[in-house]
SEKOL-727934 format. One line per 4 residues: for each residue z, y, x of C-alpha. Coordinates in nm, 2 decimals. Each point is the difference from the previous one (the first is absolute). Layout:
% SEKOL-727934
Z:Y:X  ...
END
This chain:
% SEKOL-727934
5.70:2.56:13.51  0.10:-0.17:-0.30  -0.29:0.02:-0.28  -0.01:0.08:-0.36
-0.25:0.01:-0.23  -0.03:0.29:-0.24  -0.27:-0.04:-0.29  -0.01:0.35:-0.17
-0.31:0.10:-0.20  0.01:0.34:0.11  -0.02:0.14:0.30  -0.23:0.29:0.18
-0.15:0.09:-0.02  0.14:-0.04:-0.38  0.19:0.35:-0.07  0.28:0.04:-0.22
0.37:-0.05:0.05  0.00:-0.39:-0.04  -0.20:-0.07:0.30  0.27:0.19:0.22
0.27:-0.25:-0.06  -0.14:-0.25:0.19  -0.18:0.20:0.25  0.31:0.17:0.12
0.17:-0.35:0.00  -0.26:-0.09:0.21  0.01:0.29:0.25  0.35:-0.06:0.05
0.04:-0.40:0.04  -0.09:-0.08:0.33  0.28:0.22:0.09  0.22:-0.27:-0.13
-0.23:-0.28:0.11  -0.17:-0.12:-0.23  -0.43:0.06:-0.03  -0.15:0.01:-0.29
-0.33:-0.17:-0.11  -0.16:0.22:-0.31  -0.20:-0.19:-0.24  -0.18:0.27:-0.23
-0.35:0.05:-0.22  -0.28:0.14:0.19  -0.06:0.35:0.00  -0.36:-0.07:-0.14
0.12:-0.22:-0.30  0.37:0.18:-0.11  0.01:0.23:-0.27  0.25:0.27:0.09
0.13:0.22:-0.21  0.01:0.23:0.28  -0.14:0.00:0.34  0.16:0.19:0.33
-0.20:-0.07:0.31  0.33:0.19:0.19  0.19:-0.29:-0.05  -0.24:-0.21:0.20
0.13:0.11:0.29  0.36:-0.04:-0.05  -0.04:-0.40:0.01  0.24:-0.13:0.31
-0.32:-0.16:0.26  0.27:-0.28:0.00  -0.05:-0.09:-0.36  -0.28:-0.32:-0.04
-0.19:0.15:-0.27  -0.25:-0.24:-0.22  -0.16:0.03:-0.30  -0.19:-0.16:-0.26
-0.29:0.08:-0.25  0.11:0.00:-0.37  -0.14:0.02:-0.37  0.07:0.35:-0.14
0.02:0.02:-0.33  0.08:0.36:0.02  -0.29:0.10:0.17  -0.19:-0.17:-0.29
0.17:0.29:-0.22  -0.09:0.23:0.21  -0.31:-0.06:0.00  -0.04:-0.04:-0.36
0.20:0.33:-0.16  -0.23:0.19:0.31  0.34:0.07:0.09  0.10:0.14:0.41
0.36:-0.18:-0.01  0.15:-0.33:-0.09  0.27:0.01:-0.30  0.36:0.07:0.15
0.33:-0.01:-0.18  -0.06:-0.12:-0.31  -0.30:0.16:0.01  0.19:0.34:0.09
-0.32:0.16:0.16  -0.20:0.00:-0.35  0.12:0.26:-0.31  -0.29:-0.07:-0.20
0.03:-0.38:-0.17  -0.30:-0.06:-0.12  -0.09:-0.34:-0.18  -0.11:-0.11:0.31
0.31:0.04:0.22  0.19:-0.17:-0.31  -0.23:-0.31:0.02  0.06:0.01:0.39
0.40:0.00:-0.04  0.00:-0.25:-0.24  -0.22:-0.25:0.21  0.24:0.12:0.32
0.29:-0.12:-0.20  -0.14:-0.31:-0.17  -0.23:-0.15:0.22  0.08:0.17:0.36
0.33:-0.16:0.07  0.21:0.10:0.18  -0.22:0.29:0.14  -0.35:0.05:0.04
-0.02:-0.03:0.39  0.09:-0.36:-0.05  -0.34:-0.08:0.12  0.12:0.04:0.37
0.21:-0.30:-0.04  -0.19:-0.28:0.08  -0.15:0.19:0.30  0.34:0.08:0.11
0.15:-0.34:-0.07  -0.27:-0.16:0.18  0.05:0.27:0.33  0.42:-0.03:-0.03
-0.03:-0.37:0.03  -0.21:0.01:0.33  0.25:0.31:0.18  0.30:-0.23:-0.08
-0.18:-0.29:0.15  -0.13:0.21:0.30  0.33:0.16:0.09  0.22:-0.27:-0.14
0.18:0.28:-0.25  0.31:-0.12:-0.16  0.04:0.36:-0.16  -0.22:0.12:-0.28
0.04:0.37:-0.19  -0.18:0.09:-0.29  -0.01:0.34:-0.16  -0.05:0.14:-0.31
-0.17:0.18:-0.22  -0.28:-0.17:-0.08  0.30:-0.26:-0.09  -0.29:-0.26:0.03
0.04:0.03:0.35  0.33:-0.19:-0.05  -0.23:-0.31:-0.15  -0.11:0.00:0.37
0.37:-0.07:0.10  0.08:-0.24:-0.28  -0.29:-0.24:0.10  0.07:0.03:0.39
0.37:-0.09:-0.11  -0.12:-0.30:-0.16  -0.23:-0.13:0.27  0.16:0.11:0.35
0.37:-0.04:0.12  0.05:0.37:-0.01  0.26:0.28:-0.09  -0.17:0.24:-0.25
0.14:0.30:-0.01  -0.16:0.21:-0.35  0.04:0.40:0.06  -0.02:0.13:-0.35
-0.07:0.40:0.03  0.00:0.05:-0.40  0.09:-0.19:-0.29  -0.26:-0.26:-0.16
-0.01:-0.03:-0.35  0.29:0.25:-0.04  -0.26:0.25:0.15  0.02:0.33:-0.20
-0.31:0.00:-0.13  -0.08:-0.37:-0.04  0.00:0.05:-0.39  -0.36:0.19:0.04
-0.16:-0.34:0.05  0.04:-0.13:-0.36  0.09:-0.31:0.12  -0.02:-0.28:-0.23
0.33:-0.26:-0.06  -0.17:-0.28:0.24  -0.09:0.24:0.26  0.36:0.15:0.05
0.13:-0.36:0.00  -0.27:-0.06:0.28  0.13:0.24:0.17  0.36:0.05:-0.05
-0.09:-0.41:0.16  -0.16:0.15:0.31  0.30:0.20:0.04  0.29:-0.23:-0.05
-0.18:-0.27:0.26  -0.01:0.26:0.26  0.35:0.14:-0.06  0.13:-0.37:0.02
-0.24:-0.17:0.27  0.02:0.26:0.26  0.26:-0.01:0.25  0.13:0.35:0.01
-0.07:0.31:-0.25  -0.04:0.35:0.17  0.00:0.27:-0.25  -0.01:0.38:0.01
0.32:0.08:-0.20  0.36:-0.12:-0.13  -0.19:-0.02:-0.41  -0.32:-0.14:0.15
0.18:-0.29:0.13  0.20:-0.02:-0.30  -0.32:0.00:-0.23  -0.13:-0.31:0.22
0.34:-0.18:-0.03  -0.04:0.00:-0.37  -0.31:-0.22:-0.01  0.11:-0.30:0.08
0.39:-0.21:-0.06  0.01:-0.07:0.34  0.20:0.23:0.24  -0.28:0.26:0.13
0.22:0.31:0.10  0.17:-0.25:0.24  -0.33:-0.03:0.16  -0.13:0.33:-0.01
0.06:0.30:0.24  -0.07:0.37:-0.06  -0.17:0.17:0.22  -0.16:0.30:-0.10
-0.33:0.22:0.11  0.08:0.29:0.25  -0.17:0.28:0.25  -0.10:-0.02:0.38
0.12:0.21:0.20  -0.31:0.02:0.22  -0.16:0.16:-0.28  0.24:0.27:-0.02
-0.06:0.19:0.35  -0.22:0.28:-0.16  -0.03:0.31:0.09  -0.19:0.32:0.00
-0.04:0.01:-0.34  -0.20:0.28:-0.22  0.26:0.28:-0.14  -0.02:-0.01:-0.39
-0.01:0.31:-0.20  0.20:-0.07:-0.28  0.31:-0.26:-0.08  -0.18:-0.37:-0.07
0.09:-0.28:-0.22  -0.17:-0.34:0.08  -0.08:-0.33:-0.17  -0.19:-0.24:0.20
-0.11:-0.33:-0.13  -0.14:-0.08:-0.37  0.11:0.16:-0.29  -0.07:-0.12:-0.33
0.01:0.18:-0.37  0.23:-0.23:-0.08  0.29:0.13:0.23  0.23:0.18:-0.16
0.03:0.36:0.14  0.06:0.18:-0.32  0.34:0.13:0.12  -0.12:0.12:0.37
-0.28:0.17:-0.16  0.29:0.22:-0.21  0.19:0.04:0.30  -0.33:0.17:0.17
-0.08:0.22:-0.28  0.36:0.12:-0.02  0.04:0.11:0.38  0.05:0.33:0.08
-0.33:0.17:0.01  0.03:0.13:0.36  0.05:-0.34:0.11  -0.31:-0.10:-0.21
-0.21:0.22:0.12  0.00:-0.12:0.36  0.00:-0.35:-0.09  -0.26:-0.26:0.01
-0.01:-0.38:-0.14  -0.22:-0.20:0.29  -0.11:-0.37:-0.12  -0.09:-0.19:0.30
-0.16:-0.30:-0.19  -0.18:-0.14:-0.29  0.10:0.27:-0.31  -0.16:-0.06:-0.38
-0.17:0.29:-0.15  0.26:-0.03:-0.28  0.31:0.06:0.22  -0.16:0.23:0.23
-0.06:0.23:-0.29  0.38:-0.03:-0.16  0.12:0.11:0.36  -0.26:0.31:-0.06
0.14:0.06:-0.30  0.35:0.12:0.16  -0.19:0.29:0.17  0.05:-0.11:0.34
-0.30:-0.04:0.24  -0.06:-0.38:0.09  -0.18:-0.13:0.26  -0.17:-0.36:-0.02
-0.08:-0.18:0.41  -0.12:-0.32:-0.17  0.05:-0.27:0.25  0.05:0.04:0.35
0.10:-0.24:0.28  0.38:-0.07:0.10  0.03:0.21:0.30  -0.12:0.29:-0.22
0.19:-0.05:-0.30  0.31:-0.04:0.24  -0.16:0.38:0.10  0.04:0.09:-0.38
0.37:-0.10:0.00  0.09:0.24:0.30  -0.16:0.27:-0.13  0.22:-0.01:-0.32
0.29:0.15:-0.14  0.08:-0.28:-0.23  -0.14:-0.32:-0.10  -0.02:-0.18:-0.35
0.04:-0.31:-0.10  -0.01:-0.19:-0.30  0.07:-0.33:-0.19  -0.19:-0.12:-0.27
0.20:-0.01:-0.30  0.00:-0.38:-0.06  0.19:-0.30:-0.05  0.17:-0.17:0.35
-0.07:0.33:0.21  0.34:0.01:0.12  -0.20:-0.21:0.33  -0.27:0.24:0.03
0.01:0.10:0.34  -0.31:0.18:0.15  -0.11:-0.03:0.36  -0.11:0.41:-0.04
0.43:0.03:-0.08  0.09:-0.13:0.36  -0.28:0.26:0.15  0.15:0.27:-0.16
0.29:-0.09:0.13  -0.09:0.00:0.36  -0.13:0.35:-0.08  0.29:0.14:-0.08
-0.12:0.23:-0.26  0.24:0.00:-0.34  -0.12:-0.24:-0.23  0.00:0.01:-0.41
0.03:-0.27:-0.13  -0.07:-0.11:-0.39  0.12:-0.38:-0.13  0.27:-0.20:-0.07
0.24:0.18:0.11  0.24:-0.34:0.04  -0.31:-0.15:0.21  -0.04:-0.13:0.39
-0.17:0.31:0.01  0.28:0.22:-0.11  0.25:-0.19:0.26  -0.26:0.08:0.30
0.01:0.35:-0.06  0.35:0.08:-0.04  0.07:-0.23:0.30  -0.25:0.19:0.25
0.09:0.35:-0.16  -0.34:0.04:-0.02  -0.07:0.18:-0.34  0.07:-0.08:-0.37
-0.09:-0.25:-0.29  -0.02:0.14:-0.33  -0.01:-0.20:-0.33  -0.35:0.12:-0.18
0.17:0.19:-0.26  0.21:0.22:0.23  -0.20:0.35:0.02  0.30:0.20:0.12
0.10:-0.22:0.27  -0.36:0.03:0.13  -0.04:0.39:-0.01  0.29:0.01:0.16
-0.04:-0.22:0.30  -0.36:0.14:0.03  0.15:0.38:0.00  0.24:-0.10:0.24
-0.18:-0.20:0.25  -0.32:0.24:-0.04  0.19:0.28:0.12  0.22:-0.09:0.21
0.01:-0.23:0.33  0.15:-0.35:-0.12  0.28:-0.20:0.14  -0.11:-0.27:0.26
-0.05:-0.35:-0.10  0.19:-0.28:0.10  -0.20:-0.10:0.30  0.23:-0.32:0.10
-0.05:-0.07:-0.33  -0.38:0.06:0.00  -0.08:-0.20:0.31  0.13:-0.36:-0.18
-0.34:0.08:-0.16  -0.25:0.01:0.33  -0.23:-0.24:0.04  0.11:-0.14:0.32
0.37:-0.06:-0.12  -0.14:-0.15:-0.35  -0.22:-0.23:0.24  0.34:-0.11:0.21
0.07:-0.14:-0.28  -0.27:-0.15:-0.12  -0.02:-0.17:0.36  0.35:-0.13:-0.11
-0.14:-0.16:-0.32  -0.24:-0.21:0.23  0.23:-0.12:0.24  0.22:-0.11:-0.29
END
């Protein structure tokens, strides 16, 4: 088979929706002939925001897996703040900022560029150059975040005859919560510079959503969108064939993933308080994820009982989803999140539960859900519209979703095309 190598910083057993882009991709290549070589950190040197071991096992045995050791800089704050995990969106993961968290996100935004984990580089640089030697590569991928990973590609770019292709999962310094670094004028020129050289160097963009791609395009004059090619995160349908699930007692809403006190719920909250009481009463809010003290207790505050998992592996928070009556979702309220796609959407998708939906209600999101049929996006204002669809669709059976529709979104058809992209 043809061969490709992949340089991704995470992978398992790195949990978390962004290892399971490429993962998946990987499972399903050699289907379309192509192998992939992995180039990742070592297990004993990363600094994961999350670790599931279950993933481990879902590697394809035809992937060439090698990794490198790194300098963690994360691990250095770990170890420091006495800490158990590394920071994680924008520090998401932490509600109390004390001085010394502002001290550590000012030195991640003025001295750390682009990312932290850019210690990794020059071991990964110095590995990517021999695989492309050894198996005489002519295609290279890079992933991202850590968007220093993409440094990787620029320099391979500049020294080999390859094609680079730069798969960019979230935005860069468009990030939502980018602004939490206190980043000096020279240090967002630094890397606003970081970005616009990869944008423009690399051969092809892949993004995860129409604005994404659009938010790229705009750093540079040059013609970016013509280069660039959405293809967005979706579900496996391997990890769908559950069954003989638990019976629940009462009627569950779930949230899986991180939430952070600065989502704005406000407006769902008032939709839960003004259910009819019957319904309340045999309702039950389950987080299956990391959940700050602050926003556990303003779901408390609406009466209803709520359940915190904490973090679980993926084949049981896929167990969560099916043993749901609705799912919730929601978009940070910030600038440019009309691209904010989730990889924990497209599972709740391939569960086929109803899905509530709060964001931009003109969003890629938005277009997804009305397309597949598969629930409703409401903007964050829109109290009635929520206690509505949550009356409705909490007691009574919901309308199928639009599974022709849906299945554009498995992983196996995403990875046809991404097979496409390196044939190209």
């Amino acid at each position: 088979m043809k061969k490709v190598l992949i340089i991704t910083y995470y992978w398992p057993p790195s949990g978390g929706a962004g290892v399971q882009r490429w993962l998946k991709f990987a499972k399903y290549l050699p289907e379309f002939g192509w192998q992939p070589v992995i180039l990742t950190v070592d297990r004993e040197y990363a600094s994961y925001p999350q670790r599931d071991e279950s993933l481990v096992g879902e590697v394809n045995p035809e992937c060439l897996v090698y990794t490198t050791k790194s300098f963690e800089l994360y691990n250095l704050y770990k170890l420091i703040s006495g800490k158990k995990e590394v920071p994680y969106g924008g520090f998401a993961n932490e509600s109390k900022e004390g001085m010394f968290q502002k001290v550590s996100k000012f030195m991640r935004g003025n001295f750390l560029l682009p990312d932290p984990r850019k210690g990794w580089n020059k071991y990964a640089l110095k590995k990517a150059e021999e695989l492309i030697r050894q198996y005489n590569i002519d295609t290279v991928v890079t992933t991202s975040p850590p968007h220093s990973t993409q440094l990787i590609g620029l320099k391979l770019k500049q020294k080999f005859n390859i094609r680079w292709i730069a798969d960019l999962r979230d935005p860069w310094t468009d990030i939502y919560y980018y602004n939490q670094f206190s980043h000096t004028a020279l240090a967002r020129k630094v890397d606003r510079n970081y970005e616009r050289k990869v944008v423009e160097n690399a051969d092809l963009l892949i993004t995860v959503s129409e604005d994404v791609k659009r938010i790229f395009a705009e750093k540079s004059k040059l013609q970016i969108a013509a280069k660039t090619v959405v293809i967005p995160n979706g579900f496996d349908e391997d990890d769908f064939r559950i069954s003989n699930l638990p019976a629940e007692t009462k009627k569950i809403i779930t949230y899986t993933g991180t939430i952070s006190e600065a989502y704005d719920v406000d407006a769902f909250l008032e939709a839960l308080v003004r259910l009819d009481t019957s319904l309340k009463s045999n309702l039950m809010i389950r987080f299956v994820g990391k959940v700050p003290p602050a926003v556990e207790q303003r779901f408390r505050d609406t009466g209803l009982e709520v359940e915190l998992v904490g973090y679980v592996d993926h084949p049981k928070s896929i167990e969560y989803l099916f043993r749901s009556d609705l799912l919730l979702l929601v978009i940070p309220k910030v600038k440019n999140n009309k691209g904010i796609l989730t990889g924990k959407f497209f599972e709740y998708l391939a569960s086929q539960k109803p899905v509530l939906a709060i964001g931009p209600i003109d969003g890629d999101l938005a277009k997804i859900i009305q397309e597949t049929q598969c629930g409703q996006l409401f903007d964050y204002a829109d109290s009635d519209g929520m206690r509505r669809f949550l009356d409705e669709k909490l007691n009574n059976a919901g309308a199928p979703i639009n599974s022709e529709c849906a299945n554009q979104y498995s992983r196996k058809a995403l990875t046809r095309k991404i097979s496409q992209i390196l044939e190209a």
